[in-house]
FIVEX-185488 format. One record per residue: x, y, z of N, C-alpha, C, O in turn. Coordinates in steps of 0.2 Angstrom, whole numbers, plus 5000, padded with zeros to 4 digits. Layout:
   nX   nY   nZ  caX  caY  caZ   cX   cY   cZ   oX   oY   oZ
    X    Y    Z    X    Y    Z    X    Y    Z    X    Y    Z
...
REM end
This chain:
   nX   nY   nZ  caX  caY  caZ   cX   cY   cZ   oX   oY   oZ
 5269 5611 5669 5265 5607 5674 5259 5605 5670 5257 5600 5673
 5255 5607 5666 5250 5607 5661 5251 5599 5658 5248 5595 5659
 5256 5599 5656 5259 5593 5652 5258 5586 5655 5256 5581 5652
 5261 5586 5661 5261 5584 5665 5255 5579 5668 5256 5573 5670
 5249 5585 5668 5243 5583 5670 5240 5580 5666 5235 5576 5668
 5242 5583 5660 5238 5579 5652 5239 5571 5651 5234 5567 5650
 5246 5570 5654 5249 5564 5653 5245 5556 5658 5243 5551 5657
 5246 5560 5666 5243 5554 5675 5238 5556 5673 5235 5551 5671
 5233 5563 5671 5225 5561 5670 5221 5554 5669 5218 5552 5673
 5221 5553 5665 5219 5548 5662 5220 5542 5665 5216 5538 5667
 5227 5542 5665 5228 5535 5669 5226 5536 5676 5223 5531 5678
 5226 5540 5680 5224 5541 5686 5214 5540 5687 5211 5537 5692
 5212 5542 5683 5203 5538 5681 5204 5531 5678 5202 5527 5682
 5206 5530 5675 5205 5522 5673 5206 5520 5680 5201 5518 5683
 5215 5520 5682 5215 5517 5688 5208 5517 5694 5205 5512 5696
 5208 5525 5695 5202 5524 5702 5196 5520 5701 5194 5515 5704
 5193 5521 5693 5188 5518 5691 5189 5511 5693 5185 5509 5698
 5193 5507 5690 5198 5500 5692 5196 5498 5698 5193 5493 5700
 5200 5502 5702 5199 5501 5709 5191 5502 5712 5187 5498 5715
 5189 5506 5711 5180 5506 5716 5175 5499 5713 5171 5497 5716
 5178 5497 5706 5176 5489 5705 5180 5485 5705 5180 5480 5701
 5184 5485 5710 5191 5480 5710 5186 5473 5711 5181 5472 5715
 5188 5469 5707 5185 5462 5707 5178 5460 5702 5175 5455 5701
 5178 5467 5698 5172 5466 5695 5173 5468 5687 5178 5472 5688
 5171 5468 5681 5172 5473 5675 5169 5478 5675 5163 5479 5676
 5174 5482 5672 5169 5490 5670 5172 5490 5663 5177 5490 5660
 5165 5492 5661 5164 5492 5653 5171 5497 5651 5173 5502 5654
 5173 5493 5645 5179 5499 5640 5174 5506 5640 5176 5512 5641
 5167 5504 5638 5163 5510 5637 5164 5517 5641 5166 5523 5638
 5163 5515 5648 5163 5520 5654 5170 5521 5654 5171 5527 5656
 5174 5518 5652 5184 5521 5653 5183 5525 5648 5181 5530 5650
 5184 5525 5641 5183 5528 5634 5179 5536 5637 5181 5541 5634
 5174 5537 5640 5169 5540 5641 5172 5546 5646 5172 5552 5645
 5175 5543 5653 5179 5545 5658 5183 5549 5657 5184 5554 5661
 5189 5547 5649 5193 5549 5649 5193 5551 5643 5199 5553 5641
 5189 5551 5640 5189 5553 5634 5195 5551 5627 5197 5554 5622
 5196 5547 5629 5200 5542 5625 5199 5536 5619 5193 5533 5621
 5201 5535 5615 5200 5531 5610 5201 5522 5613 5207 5519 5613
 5197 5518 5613 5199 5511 5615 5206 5510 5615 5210 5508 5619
 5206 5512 5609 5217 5513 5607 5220 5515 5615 5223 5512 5619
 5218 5521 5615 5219 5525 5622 5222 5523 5628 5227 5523 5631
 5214 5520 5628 5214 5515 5634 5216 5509 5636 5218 5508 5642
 5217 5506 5631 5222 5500 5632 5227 5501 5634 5230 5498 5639
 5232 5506 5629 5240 5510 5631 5241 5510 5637 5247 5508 5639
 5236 5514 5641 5237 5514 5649 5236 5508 5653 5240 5507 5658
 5232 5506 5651 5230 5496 5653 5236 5491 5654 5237 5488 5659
 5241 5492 5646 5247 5488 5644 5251 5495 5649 5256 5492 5648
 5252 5500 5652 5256 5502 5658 5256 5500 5664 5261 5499 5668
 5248 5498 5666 5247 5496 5669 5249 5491 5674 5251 5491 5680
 5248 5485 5669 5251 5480 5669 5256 5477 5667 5258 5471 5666
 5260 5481 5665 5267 5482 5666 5271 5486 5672 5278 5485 5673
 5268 5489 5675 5270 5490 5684 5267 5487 5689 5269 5488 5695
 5263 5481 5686 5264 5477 5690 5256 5473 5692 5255 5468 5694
 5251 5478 5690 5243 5478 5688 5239 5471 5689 5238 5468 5683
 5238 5469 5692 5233 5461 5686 5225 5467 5683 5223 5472 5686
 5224 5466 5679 5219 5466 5675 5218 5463 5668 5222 5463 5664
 5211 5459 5669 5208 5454 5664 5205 5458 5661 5204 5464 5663
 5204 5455 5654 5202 5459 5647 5196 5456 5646 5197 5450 5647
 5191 5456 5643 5185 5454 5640 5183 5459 5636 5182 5465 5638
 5182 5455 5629 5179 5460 5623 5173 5462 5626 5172 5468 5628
 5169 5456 5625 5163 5460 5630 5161 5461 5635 5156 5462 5637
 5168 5462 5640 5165 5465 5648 5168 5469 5649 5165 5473 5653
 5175 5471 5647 5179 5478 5648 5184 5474 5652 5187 5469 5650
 5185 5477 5657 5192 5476 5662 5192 5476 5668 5192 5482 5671
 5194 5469 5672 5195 5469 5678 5201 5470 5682 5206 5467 5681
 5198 5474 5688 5207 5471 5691 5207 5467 5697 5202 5466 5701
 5213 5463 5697 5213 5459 5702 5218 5459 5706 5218 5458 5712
 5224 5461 5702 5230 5463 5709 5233 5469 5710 5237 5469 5705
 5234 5471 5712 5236 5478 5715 5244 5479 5718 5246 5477 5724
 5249 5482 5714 5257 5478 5717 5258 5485 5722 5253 5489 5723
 5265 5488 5724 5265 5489 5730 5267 5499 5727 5272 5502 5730
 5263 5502 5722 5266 5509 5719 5262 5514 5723 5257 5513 5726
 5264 5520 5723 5262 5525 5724 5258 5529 5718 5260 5535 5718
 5254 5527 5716 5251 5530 5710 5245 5535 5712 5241 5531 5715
 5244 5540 5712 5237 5545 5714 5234 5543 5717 5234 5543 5723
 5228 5539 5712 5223 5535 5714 5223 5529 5718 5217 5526 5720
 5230 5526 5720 5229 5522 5726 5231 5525 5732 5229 5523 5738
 5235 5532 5732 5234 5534 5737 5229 5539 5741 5228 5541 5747
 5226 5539 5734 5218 5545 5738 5213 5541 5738 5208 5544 5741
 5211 5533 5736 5207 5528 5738 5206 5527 5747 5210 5523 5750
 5200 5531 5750 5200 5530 5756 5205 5536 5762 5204 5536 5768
 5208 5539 5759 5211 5544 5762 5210 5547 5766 5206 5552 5763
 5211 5549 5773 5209 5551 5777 5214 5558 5780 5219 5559 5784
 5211 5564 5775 5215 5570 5775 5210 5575 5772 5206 5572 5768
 5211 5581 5774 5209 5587 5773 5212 5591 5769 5209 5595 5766
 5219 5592 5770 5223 5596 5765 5230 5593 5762 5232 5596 5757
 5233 5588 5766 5239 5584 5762 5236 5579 5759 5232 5575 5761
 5239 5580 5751 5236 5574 5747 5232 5574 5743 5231 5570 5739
 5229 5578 5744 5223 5583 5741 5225 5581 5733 5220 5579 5729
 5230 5583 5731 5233 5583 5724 5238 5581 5724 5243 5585 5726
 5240 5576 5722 5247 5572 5718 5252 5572 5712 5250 5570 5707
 5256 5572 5712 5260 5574 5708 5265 5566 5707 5268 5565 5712
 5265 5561 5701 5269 5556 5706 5274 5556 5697 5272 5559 5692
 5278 5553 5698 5283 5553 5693 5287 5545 5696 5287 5543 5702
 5289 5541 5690 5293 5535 5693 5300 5535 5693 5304 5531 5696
 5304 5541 5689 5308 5544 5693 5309 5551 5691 5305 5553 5687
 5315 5554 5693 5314 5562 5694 5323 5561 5697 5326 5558 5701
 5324 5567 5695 5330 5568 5699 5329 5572 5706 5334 5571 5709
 5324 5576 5709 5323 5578 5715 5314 5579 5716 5311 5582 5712
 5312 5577 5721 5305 5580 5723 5306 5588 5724 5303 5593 5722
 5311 5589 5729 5309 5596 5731 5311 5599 5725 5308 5605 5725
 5315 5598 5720 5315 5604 5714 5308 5604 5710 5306 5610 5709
 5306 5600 5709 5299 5600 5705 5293 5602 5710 5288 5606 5708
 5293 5600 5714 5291 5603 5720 5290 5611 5723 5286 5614 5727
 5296 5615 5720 5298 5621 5721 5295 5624 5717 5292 5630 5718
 5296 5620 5709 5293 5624 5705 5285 5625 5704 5282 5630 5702
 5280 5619 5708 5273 5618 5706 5272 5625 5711 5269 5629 5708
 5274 5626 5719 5273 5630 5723 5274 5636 5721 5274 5641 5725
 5278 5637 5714 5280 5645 5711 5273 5646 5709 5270 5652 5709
 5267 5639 5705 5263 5641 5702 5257 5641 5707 5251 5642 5705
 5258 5640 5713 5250 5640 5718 5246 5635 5716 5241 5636 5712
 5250 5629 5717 5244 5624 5717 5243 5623 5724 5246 5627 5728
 5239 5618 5727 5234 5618 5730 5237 5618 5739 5242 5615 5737
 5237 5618 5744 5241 5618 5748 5238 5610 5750 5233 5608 5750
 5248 5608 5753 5247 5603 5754 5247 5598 5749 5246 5592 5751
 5247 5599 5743 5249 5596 5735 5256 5592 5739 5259 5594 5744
 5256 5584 5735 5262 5582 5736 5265 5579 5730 5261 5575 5726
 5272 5580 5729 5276 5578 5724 5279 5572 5727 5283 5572 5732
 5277 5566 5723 5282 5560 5725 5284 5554 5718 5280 5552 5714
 5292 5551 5719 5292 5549 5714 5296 5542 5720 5300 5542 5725
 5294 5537 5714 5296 5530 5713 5306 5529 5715 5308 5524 5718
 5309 5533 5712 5315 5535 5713 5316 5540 5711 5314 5543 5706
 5323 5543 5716 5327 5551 5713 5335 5550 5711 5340 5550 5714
 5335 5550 5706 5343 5552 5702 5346 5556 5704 5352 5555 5703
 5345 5562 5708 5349 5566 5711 5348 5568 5719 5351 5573 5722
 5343 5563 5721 5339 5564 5729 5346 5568 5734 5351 5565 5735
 5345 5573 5736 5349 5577 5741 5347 5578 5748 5342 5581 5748
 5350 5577 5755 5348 5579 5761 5352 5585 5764 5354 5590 5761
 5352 5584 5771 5356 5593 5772 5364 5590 5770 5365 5585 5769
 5368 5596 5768 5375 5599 5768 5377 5594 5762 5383 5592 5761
 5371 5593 5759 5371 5593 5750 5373 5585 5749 5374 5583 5743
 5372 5580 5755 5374 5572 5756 5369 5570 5748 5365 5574 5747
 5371 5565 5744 5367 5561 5741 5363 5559 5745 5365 5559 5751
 5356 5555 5743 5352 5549 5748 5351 5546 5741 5350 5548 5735
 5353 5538 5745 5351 5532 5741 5345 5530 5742 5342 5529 5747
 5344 5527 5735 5336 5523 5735 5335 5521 5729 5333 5524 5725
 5337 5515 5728 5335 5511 5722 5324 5512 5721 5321 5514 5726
 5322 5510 5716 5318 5511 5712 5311 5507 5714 5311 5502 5712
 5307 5508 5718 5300 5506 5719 5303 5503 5728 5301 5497 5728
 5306 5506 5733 5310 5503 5735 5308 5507 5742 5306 5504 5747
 5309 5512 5742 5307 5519 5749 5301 5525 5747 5297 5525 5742
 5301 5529 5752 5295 5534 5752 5302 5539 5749 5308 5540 5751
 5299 5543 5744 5302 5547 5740 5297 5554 5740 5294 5554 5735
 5296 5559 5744 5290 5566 5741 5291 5571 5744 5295 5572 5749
 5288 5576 5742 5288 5582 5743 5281 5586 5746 5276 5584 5743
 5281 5589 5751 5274 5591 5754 5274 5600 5752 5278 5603 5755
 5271 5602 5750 5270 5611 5747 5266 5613 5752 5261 5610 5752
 5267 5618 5755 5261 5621 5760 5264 5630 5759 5270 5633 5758
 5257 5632 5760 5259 5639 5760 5255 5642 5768 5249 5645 5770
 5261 5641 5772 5260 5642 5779 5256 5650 5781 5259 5653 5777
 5255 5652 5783 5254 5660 5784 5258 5661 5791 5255 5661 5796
 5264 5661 5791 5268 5662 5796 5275 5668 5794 5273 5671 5789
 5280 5669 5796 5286 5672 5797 5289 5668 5796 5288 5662 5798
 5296 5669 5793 5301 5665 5792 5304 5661 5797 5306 5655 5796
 5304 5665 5804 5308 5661 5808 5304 5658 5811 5306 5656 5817
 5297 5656 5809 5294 5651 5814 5295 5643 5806 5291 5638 5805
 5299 5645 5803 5296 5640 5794 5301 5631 5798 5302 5625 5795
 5304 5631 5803 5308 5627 5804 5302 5621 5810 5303 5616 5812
 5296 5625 5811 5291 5622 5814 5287 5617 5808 5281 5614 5809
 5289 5617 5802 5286 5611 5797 5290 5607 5797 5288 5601 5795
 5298 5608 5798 5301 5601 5800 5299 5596 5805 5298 5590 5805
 5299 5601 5810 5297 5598 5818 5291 5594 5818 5290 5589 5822
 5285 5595 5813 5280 5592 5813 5280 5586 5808 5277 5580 5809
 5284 5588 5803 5285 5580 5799 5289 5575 5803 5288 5569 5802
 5293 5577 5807 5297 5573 5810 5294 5569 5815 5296 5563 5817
 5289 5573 5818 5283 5569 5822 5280 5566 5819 5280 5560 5821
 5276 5566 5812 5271 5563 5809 5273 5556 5806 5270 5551 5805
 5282 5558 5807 5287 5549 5802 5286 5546 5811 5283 5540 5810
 5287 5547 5816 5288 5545 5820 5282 5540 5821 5282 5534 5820
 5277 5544 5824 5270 5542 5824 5265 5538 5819 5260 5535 5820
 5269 5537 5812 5267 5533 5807 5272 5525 5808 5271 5520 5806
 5278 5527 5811 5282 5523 5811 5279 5517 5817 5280 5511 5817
 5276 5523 5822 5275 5518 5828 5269 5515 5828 5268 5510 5831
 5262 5517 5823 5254 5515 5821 5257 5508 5815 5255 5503 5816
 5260 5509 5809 5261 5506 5805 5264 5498 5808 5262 5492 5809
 5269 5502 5810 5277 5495 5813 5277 5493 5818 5280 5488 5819
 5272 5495 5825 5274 5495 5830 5281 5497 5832 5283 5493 5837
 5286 5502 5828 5293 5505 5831 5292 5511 5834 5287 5515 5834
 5298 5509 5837 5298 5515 5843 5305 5521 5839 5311 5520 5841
 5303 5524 5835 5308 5528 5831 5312 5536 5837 5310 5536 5843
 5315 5540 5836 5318 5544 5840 5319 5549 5835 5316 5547 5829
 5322 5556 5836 5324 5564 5830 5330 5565 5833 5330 5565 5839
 5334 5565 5831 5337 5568 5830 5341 5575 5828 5342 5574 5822
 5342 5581 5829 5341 5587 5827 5345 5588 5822 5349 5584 5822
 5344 5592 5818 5337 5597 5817 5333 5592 5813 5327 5593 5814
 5334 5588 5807 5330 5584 5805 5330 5576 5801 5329 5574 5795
 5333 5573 5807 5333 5566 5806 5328 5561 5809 5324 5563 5813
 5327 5555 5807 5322 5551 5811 5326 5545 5813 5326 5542 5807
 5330 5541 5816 5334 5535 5820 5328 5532 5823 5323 5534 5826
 5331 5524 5820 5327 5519 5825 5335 5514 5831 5341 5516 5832
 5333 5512 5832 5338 5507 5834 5346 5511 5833 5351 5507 5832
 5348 5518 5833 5354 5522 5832 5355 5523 5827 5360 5527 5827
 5351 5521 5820 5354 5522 5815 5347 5527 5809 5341 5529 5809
 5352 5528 5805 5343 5536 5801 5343 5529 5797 5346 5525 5795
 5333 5533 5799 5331 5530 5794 5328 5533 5788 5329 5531 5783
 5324 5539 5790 5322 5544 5787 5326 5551 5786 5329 5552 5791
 5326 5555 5781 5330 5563 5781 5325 5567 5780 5320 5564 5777
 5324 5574 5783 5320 5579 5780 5323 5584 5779 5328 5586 5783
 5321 5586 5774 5323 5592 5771 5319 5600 5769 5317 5600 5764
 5319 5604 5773 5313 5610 5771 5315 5617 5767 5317 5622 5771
 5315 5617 5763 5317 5624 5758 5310 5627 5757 5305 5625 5755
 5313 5634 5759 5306 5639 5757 5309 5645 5753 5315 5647 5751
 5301 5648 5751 5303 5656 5748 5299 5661 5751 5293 5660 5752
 5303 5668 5754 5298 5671 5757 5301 5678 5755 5307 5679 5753
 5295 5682 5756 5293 5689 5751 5296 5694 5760 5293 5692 5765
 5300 5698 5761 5302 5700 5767 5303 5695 5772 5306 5690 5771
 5300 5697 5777 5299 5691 5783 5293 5686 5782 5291 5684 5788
 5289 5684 5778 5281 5680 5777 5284 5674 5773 5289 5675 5769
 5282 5670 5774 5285 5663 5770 5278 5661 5762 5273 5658 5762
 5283 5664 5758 5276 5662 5752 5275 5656 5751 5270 5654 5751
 5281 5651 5750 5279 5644 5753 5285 5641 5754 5290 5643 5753
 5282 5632 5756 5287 5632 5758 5286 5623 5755 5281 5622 5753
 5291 5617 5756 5292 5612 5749 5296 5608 5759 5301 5611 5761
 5292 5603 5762 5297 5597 5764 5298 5592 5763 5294 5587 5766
 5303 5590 5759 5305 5585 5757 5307 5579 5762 5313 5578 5765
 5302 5575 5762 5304 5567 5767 5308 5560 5760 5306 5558 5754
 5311 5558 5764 5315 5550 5760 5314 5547 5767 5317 5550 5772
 5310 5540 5767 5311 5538 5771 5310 5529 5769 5306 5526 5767
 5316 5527 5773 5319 5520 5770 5314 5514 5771 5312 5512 5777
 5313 5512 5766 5306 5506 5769 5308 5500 5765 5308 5495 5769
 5309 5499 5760 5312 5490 5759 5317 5491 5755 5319 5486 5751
 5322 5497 5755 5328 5495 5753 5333 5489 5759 5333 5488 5765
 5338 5486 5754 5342 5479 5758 5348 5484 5759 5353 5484 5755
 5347 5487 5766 5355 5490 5767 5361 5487 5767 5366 5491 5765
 5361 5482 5768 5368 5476 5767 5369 5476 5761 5374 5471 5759
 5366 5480 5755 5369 5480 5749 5371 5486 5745 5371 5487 5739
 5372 5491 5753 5374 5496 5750 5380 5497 5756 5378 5500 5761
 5387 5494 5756 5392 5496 5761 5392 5502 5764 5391 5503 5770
 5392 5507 5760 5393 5514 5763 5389 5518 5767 5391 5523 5770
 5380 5514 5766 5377 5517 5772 5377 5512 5778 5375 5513 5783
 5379 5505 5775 5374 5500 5781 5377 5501 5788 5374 5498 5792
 5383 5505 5790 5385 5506 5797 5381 5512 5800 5382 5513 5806
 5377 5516 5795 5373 5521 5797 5367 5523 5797 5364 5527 5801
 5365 5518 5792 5357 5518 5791 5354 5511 5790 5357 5506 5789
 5347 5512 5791 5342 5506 5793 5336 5508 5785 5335 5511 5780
 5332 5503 5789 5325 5501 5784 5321 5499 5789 5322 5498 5795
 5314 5500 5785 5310 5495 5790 5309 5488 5787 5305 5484 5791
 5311 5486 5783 5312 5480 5779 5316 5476 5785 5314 5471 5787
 5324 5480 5786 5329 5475 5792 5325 5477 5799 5324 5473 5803
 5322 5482 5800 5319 5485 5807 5314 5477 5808 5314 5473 5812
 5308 5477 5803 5304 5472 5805 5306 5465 5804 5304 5460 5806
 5310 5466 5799 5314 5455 5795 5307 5456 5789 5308 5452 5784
 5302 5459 5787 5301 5458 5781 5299 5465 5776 5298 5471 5778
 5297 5464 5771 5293 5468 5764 5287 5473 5770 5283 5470 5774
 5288 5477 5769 5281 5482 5773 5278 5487 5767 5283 5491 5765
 5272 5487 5765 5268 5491 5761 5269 5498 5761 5266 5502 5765
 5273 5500 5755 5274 5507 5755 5266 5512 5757 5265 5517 5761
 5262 5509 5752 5256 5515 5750 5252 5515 5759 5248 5520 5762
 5253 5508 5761 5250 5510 5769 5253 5514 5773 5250 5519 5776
 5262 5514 5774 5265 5519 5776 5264 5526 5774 5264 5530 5778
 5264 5529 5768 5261 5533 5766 5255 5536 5766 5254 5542 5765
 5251 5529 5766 5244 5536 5769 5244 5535 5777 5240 5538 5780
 5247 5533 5780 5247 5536 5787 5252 5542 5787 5250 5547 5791
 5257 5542 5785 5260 5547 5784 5259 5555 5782 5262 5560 5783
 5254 5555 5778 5249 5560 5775 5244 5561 5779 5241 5567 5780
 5243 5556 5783 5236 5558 5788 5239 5561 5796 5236 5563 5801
 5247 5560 5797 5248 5562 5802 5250 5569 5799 5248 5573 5803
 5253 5573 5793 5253 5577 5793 5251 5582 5791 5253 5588 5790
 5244 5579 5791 5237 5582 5789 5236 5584 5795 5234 5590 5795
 5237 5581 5800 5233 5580 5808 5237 5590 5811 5235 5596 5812
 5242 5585 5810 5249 5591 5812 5248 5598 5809 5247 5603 5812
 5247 5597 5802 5248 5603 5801 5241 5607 5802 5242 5613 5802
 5236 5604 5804 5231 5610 5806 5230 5613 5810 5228 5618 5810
 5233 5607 5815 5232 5610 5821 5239 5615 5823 5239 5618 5828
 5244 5617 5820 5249 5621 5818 5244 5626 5815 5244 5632 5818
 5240 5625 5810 5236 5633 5809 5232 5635 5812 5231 5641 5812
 5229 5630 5817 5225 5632 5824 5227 5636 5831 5223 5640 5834
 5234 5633 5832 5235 5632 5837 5245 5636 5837 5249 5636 5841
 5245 5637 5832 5254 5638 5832 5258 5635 5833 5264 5636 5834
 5256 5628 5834 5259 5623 5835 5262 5620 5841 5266 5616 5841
 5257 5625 5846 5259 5626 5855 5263 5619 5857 5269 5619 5860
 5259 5612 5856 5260 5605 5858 5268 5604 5854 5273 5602 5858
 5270 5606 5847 5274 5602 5843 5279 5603 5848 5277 5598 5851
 5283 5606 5850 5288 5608 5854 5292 5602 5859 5298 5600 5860
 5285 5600 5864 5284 5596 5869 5284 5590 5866 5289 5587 5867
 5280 5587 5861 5280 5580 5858 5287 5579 5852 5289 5573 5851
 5290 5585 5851 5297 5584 5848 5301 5582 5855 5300 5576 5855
 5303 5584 5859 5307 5583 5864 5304 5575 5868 5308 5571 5869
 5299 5575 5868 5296 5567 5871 5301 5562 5867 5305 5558 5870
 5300 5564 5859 5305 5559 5855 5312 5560 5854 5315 5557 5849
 5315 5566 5858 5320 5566 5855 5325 5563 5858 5325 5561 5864
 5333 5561 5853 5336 5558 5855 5344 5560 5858 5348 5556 5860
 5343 5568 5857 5347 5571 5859 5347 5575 5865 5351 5579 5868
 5341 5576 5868 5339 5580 5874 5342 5576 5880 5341 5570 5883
 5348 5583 5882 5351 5580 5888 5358 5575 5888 5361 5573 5893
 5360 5574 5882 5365 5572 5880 5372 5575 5875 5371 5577 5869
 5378 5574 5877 5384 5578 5876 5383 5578 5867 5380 5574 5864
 5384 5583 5864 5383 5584 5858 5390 5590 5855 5393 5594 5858
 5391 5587 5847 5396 5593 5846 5391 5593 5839 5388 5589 5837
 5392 5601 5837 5388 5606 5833 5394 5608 5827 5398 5612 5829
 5394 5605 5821 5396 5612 5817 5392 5615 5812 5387 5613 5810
 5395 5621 5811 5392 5626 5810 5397 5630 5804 5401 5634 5807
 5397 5629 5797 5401 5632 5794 5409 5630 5799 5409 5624 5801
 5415 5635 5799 5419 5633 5801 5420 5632 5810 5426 5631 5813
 5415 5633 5813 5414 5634 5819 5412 5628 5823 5408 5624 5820
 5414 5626 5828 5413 5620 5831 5410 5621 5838 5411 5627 5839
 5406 5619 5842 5403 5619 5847 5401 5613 5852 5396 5610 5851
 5404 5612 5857 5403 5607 5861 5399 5608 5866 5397 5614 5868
 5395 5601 5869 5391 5603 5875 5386 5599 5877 5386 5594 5874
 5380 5600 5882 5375 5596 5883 5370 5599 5878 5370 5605 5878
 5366 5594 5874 5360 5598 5872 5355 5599 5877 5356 5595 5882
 5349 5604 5878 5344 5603 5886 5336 5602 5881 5331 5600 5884
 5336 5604 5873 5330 5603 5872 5328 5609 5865 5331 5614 5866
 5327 5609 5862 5324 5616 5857 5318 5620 5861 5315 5618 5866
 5317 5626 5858 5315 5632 5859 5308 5629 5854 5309 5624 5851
 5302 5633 5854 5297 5634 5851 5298 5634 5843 5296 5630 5840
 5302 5638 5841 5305 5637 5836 5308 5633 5831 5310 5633 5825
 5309 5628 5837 5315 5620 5834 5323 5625 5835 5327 5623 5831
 5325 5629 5839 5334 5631 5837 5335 5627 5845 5332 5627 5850
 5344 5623 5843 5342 5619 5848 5347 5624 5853 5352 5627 5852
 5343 5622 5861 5348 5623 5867 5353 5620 5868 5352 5614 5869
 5359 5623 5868 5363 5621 5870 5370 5624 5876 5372 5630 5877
 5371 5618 5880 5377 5622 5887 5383 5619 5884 5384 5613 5884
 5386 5623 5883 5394 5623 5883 5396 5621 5888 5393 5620 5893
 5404 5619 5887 5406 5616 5891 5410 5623 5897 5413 5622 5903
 5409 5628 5895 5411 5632 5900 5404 5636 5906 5404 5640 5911
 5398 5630 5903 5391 5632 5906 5388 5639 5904 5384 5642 5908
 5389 5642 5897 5384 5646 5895 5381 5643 5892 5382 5637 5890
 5374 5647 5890 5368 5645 5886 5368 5648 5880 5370 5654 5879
 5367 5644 5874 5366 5644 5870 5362 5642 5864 5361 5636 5864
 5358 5645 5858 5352 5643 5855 5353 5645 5849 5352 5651 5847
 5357 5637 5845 5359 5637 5840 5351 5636 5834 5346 5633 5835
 5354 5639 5826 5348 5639 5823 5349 5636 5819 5345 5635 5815
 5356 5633 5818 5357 5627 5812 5365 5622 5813 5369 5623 5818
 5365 5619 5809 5372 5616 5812 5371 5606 5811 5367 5601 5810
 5377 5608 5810 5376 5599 5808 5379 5593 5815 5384 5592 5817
 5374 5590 5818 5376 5589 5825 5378 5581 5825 5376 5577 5821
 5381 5580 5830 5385 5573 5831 5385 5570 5838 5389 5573 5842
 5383 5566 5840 5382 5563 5847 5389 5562 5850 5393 5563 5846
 5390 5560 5854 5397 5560 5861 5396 5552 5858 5391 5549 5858
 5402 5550 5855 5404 5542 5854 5403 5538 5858 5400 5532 5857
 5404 5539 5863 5404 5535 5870 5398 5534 5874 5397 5530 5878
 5394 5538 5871 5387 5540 5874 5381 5532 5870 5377 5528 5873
 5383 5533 5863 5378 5529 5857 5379 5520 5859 5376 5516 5855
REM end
């Protein structure tokens, strides 16, 4: 992790510096000085920069300006102006990675800062539940990992889903104007189709959650019609709106709703999450079949419990309060 930090440091100062003068030169002086780098140095990062896409002019005597800004996730443009308290706080960004939530796992073995996010450009081995691939070509979707170290009980840890999946909602409807749905336990659907997966793995010491890594992908300008095998099942907000939508504004609202969420979960236990999951859900109240390992389950769903485990009535009229399962809508119903 050290390594790591050694490598985006720098670039992550030049950048901010860049941007709080965006439009203006700031001397090579104050970069060299910042960053403690050799002119040599500094330029290296520069010719990076504008090779991801950067505009920045060069003047011997003025230093370096920037003028265009393309559409990445890089630290410094997403903590420029950010409105959070503890998500986002510290960034981890990579331009590709085989997994956020693995690297993710490991930074939260080391206690970095709660609410640190791990996010990369693309994943070579990106995974949702019951081990599915997720597609995402490169500069293309919201790719990260969120680290919080909850002070809770294991069986409340499935209330960090519930809140991110409000927070894609609620960013989906301030950003897009869409009106997105959840599907249980951790999908986000617009128009019937995912748009978004989440995924939450923890580690905990008995029953206390030492922390916990949720991993969101969520689809923003990839061109579904160029991948057969999902376009019957998943969306973008790219086809959702008909054009290109700014990754980094999506994601700082995204950061900021669940910044919002999650304190008021340390406040509050998350009394509200419950009732505002079920407002957006798309399965409350409709026929559903559940599997579960080799076991099958048919019925109406009526809603989840405090905890996110969903209720469900069988077709024989018992009640039921399932805690995992991979679920499926009645054909006929969608």
């Amino acid at each position: 992790m050290e390594t790591i930090q050694n490598i985006t440091r720098p670039r992550d100062t030049i950048l901010k510096l860049l941007i709080e003068q965006s439009g203006c030169f700031v001397p090579g002086e104050l970069l060299t000085g910042a960053t403690r780098l050799s002119r040599a140095g500094v330029w290296k990062h520069i010719h990076y920069l504008r090779h991801q896409g950067f505009g920045i002019t060069a003047s011997i005597k003025k230093g370096y300006c920037l003028t265009e800004i393309p559409d990445r996730l890089f630290p410094a443009l997403i903590q420029t102006g950010l409105e959070t308290k503890i998500v986002a706080r510290e960034v981890y960004y990579f331009e590709s990675i085989d997994s956020t939530n693995r690297i993710a796992k490991q930074y939260a073995a080391e206690a970095v800062t709660d609410g640190t996010v791990v996010i990369a450009e693309e994943q070579t081995r990106g995974k949702g539940r019951m081990n599915r691939d997720w597609v995402s070509p490169q500069y293309s979707n919201i790719l990260c990992s969120v680290i919080f170290y909850p002070p809770m009980p294991t069986s409340k840890v499935f209330r960090l889903t519930m809140l991110a999946s409000i927070a894609v909602v609620r960013t989906l409807a301030a950003v897009c104007g869409v009106a997105a749905s959840i599907k249980w336990p951790n999908d986000v659907y617009i128009n019937g189709k995912k748009v978004c997966g989440i995924l939450t793995e923890f580690f905990a010491d008995h029953d206390s959650i030492k922390y916990a890594v949720v991993g969101i992908g969520l689809n923003v300008n990839i061109d579904i019609a160029h991948y057969p095998a999902i376009a019957g099942s998943a969306t973008s907000l790219l086809q959702v709106c008909g054009h290109r939508v700014s990754r980094l504004t999506v994601f700082k609202n995204l950061a900021k709703q669940i910044d919002s969420l999650y304190q008021e979960l340390l406040s509050t236990d998350g009394e509200d999450l419950q009732k505002e999951w079920q407002r957006h859900s798309m399965v409350c109240n409709r026929q559903v079949s559940i599997v579960s390992g080799e076991k099958i389950m048919r019925g109406t769903a009526r809603g989840i419990t405090r905890d996110g485990h969903l209720v469900l009535i069988d077709e024989q009229g018992e009640l039921h309060e399932i805690v995992c399962g991979d679920l499926s809508l009645n054909l006929s119903e969608q």
